[in-house]
VEXDREN-2710 file (C-alpha; in Angstrom, 1 decimal):
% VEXDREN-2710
k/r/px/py/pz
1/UNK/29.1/-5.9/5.1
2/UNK/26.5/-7.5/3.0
3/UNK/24.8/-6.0/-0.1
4/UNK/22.0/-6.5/-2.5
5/UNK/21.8/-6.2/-5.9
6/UNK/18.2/-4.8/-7.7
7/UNK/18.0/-4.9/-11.7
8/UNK/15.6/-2.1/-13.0
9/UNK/12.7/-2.9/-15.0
10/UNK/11.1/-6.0/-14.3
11/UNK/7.7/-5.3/-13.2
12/UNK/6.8/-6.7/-9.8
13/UNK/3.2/-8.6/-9.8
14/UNK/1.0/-10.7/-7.2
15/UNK/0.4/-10.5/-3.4
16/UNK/2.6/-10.3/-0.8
17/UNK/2.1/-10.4/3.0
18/UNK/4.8/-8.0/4.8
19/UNK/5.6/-8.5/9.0
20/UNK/3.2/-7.7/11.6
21/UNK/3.1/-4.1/12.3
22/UNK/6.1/-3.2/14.4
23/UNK/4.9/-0.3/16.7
24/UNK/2.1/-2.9/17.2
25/UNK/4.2/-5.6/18.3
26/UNK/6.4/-3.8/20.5
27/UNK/3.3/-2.6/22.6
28/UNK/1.8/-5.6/22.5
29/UNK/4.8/-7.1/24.5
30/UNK/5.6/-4.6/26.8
31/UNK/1.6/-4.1/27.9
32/UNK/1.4/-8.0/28.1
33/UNK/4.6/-7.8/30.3
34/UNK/2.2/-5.8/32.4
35/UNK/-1.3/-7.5/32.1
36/UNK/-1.9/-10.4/35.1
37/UNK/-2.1/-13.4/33.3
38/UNK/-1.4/-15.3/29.8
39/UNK/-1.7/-13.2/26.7
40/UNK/-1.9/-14.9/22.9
41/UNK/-0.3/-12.9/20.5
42/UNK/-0.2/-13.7/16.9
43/UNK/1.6/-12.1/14.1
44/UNK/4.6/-10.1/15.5
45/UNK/7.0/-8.6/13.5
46/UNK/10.4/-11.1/13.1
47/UNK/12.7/-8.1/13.0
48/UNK/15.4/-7.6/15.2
49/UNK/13.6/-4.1/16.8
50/UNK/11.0/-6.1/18.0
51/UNK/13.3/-9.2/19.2
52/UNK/15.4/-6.7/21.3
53/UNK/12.0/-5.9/23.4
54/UNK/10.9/-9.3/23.3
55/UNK/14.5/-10.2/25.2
56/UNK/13.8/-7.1/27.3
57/UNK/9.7/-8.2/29.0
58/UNK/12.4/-11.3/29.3
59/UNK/14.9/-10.1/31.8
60/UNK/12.0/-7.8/33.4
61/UNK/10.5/-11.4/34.7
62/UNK/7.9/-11.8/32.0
63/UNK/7.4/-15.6/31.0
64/UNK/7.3/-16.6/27.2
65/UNK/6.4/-19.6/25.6
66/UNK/6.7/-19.6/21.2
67/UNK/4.1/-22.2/19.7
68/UNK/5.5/-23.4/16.3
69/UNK/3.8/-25.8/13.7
70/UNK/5.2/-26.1/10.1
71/UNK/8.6/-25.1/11.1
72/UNK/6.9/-21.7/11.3
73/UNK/5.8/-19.5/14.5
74/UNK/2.3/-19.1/15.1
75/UNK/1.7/-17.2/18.3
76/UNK/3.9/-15.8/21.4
77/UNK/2.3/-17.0/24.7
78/UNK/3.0/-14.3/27.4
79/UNK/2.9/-14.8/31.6
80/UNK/2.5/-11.0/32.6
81/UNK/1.5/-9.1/35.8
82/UNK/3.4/-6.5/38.1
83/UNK/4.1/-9.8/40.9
84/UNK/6.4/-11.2/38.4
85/UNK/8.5/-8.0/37.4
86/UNK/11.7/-7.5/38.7
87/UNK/15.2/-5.5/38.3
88/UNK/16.7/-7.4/35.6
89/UNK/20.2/-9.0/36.7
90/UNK/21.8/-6.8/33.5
91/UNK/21.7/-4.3/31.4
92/UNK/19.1/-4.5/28.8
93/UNK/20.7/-4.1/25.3
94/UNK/17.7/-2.9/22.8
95/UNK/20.2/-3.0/20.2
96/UNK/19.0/-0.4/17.2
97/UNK/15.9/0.3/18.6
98/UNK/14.7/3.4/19.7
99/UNK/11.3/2.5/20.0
100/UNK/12.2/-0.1/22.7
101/UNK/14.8/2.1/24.5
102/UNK/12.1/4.7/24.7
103/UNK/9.3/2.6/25.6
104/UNK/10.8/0.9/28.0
105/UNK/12.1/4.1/30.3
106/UNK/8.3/4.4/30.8
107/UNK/7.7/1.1/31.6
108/UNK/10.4/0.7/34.2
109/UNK/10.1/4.3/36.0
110/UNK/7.1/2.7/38.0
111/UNK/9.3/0.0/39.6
112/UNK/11.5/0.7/43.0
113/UNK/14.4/-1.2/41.0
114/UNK/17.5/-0.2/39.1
115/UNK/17.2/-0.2/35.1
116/UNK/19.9/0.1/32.9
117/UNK/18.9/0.5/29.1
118/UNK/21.9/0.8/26.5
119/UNK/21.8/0.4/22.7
120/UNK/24.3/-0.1/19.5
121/UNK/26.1/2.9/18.4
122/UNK/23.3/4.8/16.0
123/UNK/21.2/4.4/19.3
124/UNK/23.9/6.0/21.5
125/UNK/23.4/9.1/19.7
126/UNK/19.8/9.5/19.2
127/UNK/18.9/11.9/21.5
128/UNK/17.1/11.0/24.9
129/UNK/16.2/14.0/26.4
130/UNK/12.5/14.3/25.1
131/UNK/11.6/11.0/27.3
132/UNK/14.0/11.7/30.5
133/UNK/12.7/15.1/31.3
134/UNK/9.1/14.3/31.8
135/UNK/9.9/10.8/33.8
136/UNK/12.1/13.1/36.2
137/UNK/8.8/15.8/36.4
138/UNK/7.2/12.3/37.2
139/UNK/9.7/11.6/40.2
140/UNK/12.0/9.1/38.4
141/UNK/15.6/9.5/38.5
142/UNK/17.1/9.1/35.1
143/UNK/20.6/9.4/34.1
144/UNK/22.3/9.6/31.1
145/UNK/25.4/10.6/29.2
146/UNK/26.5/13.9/28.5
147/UNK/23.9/15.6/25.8
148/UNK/21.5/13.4/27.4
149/UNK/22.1/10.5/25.2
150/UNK/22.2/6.3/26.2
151/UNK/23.0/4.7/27.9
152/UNK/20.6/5.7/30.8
153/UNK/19.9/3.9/34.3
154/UNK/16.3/4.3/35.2
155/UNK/15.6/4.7/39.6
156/UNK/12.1/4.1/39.3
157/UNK/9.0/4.6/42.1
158/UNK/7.2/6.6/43.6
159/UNK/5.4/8.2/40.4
160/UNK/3.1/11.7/40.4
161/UNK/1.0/12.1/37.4
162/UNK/1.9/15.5/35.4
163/UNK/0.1/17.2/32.5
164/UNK/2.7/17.1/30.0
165/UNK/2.6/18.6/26.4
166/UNK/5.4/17.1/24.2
167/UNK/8.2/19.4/22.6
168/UNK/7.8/17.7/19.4
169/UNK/5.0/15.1/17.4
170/UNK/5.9/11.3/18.5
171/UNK/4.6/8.9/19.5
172/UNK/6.9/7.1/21.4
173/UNK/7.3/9.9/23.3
174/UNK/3.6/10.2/24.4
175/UNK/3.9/6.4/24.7
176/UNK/6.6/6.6/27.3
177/UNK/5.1/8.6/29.6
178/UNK/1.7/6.7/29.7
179/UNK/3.2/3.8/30.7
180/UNK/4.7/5.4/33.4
181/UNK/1.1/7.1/34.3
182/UNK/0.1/3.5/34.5
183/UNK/1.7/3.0/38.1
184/UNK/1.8/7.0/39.4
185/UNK/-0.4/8.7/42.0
186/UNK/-3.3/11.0/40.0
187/UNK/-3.5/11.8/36.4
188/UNK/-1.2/11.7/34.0
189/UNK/-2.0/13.7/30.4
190/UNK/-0.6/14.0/27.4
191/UNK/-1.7/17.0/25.1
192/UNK/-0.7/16.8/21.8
193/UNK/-0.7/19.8/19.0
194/UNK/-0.3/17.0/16.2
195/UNK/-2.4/14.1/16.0
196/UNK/-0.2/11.4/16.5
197/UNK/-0.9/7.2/16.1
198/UNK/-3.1/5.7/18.7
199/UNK/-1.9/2.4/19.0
200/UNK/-0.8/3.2/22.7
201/UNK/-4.0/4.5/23.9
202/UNK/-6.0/1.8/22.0
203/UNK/-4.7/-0.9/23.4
204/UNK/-4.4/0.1/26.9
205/UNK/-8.2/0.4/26.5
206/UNK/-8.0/-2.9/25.3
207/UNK/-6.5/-4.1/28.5
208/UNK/-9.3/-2.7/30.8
209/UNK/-6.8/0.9/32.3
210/UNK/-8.2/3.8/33.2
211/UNK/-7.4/5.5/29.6
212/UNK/-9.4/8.3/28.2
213/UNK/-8.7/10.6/25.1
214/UNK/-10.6/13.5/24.4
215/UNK/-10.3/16.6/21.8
216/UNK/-10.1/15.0/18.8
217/UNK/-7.4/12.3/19.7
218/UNK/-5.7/15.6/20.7
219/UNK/-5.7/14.8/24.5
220/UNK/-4.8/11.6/26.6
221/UNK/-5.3/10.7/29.8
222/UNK/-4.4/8.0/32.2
223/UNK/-4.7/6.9/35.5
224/UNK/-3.0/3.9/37.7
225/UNK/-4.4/0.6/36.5
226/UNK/-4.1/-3.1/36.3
227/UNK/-3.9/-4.6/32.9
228/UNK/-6.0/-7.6/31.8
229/UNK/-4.0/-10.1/29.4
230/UNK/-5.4/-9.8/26.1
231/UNK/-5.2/-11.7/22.4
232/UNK/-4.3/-10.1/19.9
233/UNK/-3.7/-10.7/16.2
234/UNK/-1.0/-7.9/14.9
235/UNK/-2.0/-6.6/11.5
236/UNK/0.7/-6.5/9.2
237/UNK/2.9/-2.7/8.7
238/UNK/1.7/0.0/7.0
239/UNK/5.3/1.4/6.9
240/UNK/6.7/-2.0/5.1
241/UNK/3.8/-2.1/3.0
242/UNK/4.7/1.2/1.5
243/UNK/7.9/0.0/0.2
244/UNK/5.9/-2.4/-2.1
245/UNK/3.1/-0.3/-3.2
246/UNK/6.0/2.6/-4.2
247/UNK/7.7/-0.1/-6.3
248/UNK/4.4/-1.1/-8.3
249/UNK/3.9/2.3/-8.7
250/UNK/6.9/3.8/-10.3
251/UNK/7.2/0.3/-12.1
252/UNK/6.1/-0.1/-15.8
253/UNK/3.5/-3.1/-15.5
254/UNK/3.6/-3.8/-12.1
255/UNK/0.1/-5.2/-10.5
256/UNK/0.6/-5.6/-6.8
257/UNK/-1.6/-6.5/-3.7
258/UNK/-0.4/-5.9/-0.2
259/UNK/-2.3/-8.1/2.0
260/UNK/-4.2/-7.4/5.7
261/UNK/-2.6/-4.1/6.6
262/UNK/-3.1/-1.8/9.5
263/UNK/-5.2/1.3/8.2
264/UNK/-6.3/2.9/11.8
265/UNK/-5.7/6.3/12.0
266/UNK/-2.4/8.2/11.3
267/UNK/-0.9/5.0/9.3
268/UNK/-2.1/5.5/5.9
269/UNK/-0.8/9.4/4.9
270/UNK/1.7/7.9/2.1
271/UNK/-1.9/6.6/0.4
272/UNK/-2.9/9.7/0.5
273/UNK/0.4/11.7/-0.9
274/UNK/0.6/8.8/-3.7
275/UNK/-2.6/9.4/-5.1
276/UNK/-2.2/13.0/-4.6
277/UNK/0.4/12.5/-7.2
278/UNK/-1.6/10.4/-9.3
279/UNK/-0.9/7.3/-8.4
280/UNK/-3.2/4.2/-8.5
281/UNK/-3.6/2.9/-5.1
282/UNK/-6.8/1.5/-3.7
283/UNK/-7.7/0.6/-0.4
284/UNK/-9.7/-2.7/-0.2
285/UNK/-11.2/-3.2/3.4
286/UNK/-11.4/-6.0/5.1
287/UNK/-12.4/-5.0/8.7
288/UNK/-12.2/-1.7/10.9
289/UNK/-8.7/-1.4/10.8
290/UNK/-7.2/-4.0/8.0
291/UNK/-7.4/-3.7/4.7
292/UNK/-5.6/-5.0/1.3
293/UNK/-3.9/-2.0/-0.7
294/UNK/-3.7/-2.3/-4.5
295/UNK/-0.7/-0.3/-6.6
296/UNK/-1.0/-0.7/-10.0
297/UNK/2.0/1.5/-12.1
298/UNK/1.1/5.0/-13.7
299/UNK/2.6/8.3/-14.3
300/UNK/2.9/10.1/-11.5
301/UNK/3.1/14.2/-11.0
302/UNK/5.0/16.4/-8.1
303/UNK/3.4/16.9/-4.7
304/UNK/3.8/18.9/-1.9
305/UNK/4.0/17.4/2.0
306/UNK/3.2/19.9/4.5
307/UNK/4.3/19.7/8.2
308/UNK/0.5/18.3/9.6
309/UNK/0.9/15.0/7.2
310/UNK/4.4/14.5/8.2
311/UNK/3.3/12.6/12.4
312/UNK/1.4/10.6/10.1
313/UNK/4.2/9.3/7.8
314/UNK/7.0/10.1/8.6
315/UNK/8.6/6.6/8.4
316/UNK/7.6/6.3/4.9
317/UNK/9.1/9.7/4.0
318/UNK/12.4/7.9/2.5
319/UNK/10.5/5.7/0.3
320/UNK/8.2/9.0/-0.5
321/UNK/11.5/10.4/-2.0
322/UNK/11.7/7.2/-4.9
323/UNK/8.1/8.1/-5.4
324/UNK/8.8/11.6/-6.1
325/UNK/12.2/11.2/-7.5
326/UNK/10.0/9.3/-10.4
327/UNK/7.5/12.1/-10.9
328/UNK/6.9/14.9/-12.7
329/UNK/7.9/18.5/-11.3
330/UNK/9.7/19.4/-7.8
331/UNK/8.4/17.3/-5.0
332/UNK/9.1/19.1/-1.2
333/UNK/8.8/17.5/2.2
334/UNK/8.5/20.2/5.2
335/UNK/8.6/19.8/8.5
336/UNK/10.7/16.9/8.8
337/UNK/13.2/17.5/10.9
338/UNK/12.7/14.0/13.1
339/UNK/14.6/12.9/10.5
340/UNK/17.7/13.8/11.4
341/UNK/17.5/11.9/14.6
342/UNK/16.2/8.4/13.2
343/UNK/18.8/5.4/12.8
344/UNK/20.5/8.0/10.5
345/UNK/20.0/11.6/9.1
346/UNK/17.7/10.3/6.6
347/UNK/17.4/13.7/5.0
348/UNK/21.1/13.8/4.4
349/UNK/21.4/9.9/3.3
350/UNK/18.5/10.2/1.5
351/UNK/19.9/13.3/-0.4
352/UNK/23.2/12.1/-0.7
353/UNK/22.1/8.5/-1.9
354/UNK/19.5/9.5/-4.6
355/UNK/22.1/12.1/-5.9
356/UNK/24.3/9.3/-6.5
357/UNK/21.7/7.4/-9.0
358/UNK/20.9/10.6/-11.3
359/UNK/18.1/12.5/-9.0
360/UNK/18.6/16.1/-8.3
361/UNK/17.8/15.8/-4.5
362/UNK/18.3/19.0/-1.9
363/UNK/18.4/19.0/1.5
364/UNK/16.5/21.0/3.5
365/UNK/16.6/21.9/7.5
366/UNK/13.8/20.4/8.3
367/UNK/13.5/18.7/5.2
368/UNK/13.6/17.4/1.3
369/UNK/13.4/18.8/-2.0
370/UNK/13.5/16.3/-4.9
371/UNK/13.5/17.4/-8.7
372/UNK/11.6/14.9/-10.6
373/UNK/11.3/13.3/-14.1
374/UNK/14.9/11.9/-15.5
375/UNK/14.9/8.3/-15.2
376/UNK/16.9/6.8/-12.4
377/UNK/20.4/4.9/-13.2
378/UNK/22.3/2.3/-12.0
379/UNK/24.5/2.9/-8.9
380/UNK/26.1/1.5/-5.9
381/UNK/24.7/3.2/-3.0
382/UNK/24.7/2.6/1.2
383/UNK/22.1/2.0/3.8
384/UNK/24.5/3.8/6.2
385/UNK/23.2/1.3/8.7
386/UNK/19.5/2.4/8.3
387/UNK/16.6/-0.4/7.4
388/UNK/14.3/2.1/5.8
389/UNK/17.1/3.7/4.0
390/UNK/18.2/0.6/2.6
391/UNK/14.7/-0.9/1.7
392/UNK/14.0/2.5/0.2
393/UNK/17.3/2.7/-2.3
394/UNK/16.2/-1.4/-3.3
395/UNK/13.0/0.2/-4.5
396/UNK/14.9/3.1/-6.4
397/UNK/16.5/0.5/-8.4
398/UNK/13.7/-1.3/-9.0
399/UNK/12.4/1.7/-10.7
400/UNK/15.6/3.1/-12.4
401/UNK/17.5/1.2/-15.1
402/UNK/20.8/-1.2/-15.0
403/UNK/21.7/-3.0/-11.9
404/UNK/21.9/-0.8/-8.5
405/UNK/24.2/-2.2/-5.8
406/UNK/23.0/-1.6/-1.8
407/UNK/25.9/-1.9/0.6
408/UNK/24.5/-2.5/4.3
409/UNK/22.1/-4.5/3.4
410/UNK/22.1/-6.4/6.3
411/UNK/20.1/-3.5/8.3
412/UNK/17.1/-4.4/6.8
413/UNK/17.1/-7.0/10.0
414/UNK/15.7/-4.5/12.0
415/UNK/12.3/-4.8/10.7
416/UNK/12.3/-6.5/7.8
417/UNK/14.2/-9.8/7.3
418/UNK/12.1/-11.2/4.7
419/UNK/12.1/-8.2/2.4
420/UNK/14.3/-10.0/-0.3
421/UNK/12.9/-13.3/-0.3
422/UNK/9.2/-11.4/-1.0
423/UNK/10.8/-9.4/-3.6
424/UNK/11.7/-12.6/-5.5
425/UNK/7.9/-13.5/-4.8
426/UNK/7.0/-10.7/-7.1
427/UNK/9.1/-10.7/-10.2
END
């Protein structure tokens, strides 16, 4: 087990570029997999998440070609098209991903071929159900392990379009079963009661399917369709970016600029609960859906996150917690409860970490109450084997005083291998 170690009080200052956006990148793959033809992507996350798909459009027949110049990658050259898919020769391993494990049951259910999708152990318990009941209503045949958990063996073919309303507000979930709409008979729509992101929907539009989405971004609907390859330069994540303009925040004299991130809809909501709480953060455009965020540090006051934010941010929840851990009054965060099923309970780890370094933290069922206002102190605290968890306690310490210790550091692989040599970039 690796760790890090993050002294308190040294103000973090300058500009910093984080990964490409990693809900982005996984799409980008998987609908280039698709597309007939050569697709140019540029910019993809370097995490392992995104790796584990990459490996995945692989095995599925897709062809990929890495340009690199200064010992550095600068685009992904993909040979798609449904001629060149095929049953992969083994199990696909997506590792810690759920985003790819998820994805890629809608992907596959299309295809008269065997699929058999298995993950590392934190995967293995994340629950499976929400994607395998609507591919079976589609005419897949899924199976799974008891409690409808992975690994599961995808029968694809022979797909009927349903109109399916999702039991809870994800994303990946509405994602899943568009792809499969993208190769069954009729429509296939997806009504959502929460807004959630769009990336999906976008870029199938992108590609030239038959996508359309109606009452408010509320309502989705797709038909059969070939995909056109595309190009595509992958703005860099909203949900890494937060753990840097968190830490400039709750930092005495930190200045920091986060540079061309993703700000289309549903990506920015921990902007908004920041400067809810008072926080400095401006939003610099630089096109329709990139911009540069400025943090600058300043006190910051309690907040309270309601259950229609939460679709919107609920990655950036854990990082939220520093934030409100270093603020004035009782932060709470409602209607959470997704977090229980993430890479761990991050309401419990989250509680139980901050507890450890002096904040008065309170789990809730379906989410967090943090007490605010006594300055953070040093600790030695886990990741439990959770990226965001991890990244989330280095910013704490950041912010608090003394030198805090992270064990499990080496999660932060996932989706953000980088994240100490940037952090050195800003002291």
């Amino acid at each position: 087990m690796t760790a890090l170690e993050v002294s308190g009080g040294q103000p973090l200052c300058g500009r910093v570029r984080v990964p490409g956006d990693k809900s982005i990148s996984h799409r980008a793959l998987i609908l280039a997999a698709r597309a007939g033809g050569v697709s140019v992507l540029r910019g993809l996350s370097q995490g392992d998440d995104v790796a584990r798909t990459a490996a995945a459009v692989r095995s599925l027949g897709a062809g990929m070609e890495h340009v690199v110049q200064d010992n550095a990658e600068i685009e992904t050259r993909l040979s798609g098209g449904v001629d060149r898919l095929h049953q992969p020769e083994a199990p696909i391993d997506v590792g810690n991903s759920g985003t790819t494990i998820r994805l890629l049951s809608g992907f596959c259910a299309p295809f008269p071929w065997l699929t058999v999708l298995m993950g590392d152990e934190s995967v293995s318990r994340r629950p499976m159900d929400r994607v395998v009941q609507p591919l079976r209503q589609m005419g897949a045949h899924v199976d799974c392990r008891p409690g409808c958990v992975a690994p599961l063996t995808v029968h694809g073919g022979s797909l009927r379009g349903i109109e399916y309303h999702p039991p809870v507000a994800s994303a990946q979930l509405k994602s899943a079963v568009l792809l499969a709409g993208l190769g069954a008979e009729g429509d296939t729509v997806v009504y959502e009661r929460e807004r959630t992101r769009s990336h999906t929907e976008e870029m199938l539009a992108a590609c030239g399917a038959d996508v359309k989405v109606s009452a408010g971004g509320l309502v989705t609907r797709v038909r059969a369709s070939e995909l056109r390859p595309f190009e595509l330069d992958v703005p860099c994540d909203p949900s890494q970016a937060a753990f840097w303009v968190v830490a400039a925040c709750i930092t005495p004299g930190s200045d920091v600029v986060v540079e061309r991130v993703y700000v289309g809809p549903k990506r920015t909501g921990f902007v908004d609960v920041l400067r809810r709480m008072g926080a400095q953060v401006d939003i610099e455009p630089l096109d329709a859906t990139t911009a540069n965020i400025h943090a600058r540090y300043g006190p910051l006051h309690a907040t309270e996150v309601g259950a229609e934010e939460v679709p919107g941010l609920i990655d950036e929840i854990p990082v939220l917690a520093v934030a409100a851990a270093m603020a004035d009054g009782v932060t709470t965060f409602c209607g959470a409860g997704e977090l229980r099923v993430k890479e761990t309970d991050r309401i419990t780890t989250m509680s139980t970490e901050l507890t450890s370094v002096g904040v008065h933290a309170a789990p809730m069922a379906d989410g967090l109450v943090v007490h605010g206002g006594p300055p953070l102190h040093a600790g030695h605290v886990s990741s439990h084997g959770d990226h965001r968890v991890a990244m989330a306690l280095a910013v704490a310490g950041l912010g608090g005083s003394g030198t805090t210790r992270i064990d499990g550091w080496e999660a932060v692989a996932t989706s953000y291998p980088g994240f100490e040599r940037d952090l050195q970039s800003l002291l």
